[in-house]
C-alpha positions as CSV (number, residue, x, y, z in Angstrom):
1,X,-12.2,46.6,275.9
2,X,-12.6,44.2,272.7
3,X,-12.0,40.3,273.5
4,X,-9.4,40.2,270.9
5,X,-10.0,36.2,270.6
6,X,-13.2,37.5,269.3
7,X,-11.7,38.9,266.3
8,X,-12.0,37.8,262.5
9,X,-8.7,35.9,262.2
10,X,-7.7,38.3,259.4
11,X,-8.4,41.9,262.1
12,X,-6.3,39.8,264.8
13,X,-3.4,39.0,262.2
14,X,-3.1,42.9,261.8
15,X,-2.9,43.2,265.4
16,X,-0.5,40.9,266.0
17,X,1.7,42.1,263.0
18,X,1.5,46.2,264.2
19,X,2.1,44.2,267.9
20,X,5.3,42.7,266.5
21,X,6.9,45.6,264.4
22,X,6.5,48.0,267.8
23,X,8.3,45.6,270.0
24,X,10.8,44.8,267.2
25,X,11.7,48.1,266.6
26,X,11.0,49.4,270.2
27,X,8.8,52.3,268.2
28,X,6.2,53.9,270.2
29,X,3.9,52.5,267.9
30,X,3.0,50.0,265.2
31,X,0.8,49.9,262.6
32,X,-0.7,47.4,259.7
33,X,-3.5,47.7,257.3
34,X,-5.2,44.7,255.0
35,X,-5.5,46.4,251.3
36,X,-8.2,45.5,249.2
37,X,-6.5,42.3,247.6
38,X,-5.9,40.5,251.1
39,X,-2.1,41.5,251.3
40,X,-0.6,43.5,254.6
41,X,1.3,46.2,255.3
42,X,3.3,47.0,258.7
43,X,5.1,49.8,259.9
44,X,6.4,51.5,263.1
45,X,6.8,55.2,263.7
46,X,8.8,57.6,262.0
47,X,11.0,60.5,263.6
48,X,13.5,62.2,261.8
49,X,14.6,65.5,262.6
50,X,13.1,66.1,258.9
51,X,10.3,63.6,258.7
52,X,7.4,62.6,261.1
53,X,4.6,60.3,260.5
54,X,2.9,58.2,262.6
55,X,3.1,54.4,262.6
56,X,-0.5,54.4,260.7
57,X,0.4,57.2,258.6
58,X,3.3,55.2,256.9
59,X,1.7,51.9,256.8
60,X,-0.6,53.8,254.6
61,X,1.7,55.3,252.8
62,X,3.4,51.9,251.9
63,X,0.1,50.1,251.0
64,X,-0.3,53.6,248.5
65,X,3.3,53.0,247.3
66,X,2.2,49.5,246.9
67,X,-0.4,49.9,244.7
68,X,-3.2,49.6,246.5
69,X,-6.3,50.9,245.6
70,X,-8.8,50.7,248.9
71,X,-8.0,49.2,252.5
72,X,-10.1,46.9,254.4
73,X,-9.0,47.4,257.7
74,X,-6.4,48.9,259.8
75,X,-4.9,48.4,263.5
76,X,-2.6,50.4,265.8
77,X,-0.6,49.4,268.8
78,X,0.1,52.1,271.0
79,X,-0.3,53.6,274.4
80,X,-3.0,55.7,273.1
81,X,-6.4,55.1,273.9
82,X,-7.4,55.9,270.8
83,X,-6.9,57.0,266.9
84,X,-5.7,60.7,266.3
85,X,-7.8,62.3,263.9
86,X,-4.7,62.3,261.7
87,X,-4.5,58.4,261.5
88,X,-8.2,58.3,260.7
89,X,-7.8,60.7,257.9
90,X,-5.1,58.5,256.1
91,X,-6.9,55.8,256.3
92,X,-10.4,57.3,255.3
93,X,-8.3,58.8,252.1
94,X,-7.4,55.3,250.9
95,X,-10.5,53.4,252.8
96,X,-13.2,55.5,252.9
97,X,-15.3,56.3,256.1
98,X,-16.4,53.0,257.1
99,X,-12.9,51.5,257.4
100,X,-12.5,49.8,261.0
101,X,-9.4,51.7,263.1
102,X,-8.6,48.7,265.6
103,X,-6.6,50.5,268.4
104,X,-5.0,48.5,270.9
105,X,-2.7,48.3,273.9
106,X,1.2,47.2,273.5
107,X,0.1,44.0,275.3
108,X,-2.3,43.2,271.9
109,X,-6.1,44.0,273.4
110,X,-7.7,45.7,271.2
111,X,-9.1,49.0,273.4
112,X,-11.9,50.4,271.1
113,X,-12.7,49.7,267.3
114,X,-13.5,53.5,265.4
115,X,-14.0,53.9,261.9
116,X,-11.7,56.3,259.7
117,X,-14.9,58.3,259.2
């Protein structure tokens, strides 16, 4: 388990926003990535009967539909203990292979950091 106090202030920020959007939206998880430029994105989970993407997967897709060109760092809340190789892929598509996965718990500790590689 990562001390998430820590954290760069910016890695904890993501945390705390993908902590928030779960809780708000009572979504299994929540997701946000920092883009190239500084700016976030957040997003929970998605399940429609025709439509399924994890919380990651469409924070991704948002920064993508954004505009954004490369991502600096990504987080997930979830009971999971870690990142399915699914979530790593999106974010090694826009990241690359060293992009930082920070996966924690729904209370905000950050369980394991992985890259998207």
């Amino acid at each position: 388990m990562t001390d998430s106090s820590a954290l760069d202030p910016e890695d904890r920020k993501i945390v705390t926003l993908a902590r928030s959007v779960r809780a708000r939206n009572g979504a299994p998880e929540g997701a946000a990535v920092r883009d190239e430029t500084g700016r976030t994105y957040v997003a929970g989970t998605v399940a429609l009967p025709s439509l399924r993407l994890s919380a990651l997967q469409t924070a991704v897709a948002m920064a993508v539909a954004s505009g954004a060109k490369s991502l600096e760092a990504a987080a997930v809340v979830s009971e999971a203990e870690g990142a399915s190789e699914e979530d790593r892929a999106a974010v090694r598509d826009l990241g690359g292979a060293g992009t930082p996965v920070l996966v924690a718990g729904p209370d905000g500790a950050v369980r394991v950091v992985v890259t998207a590689g």
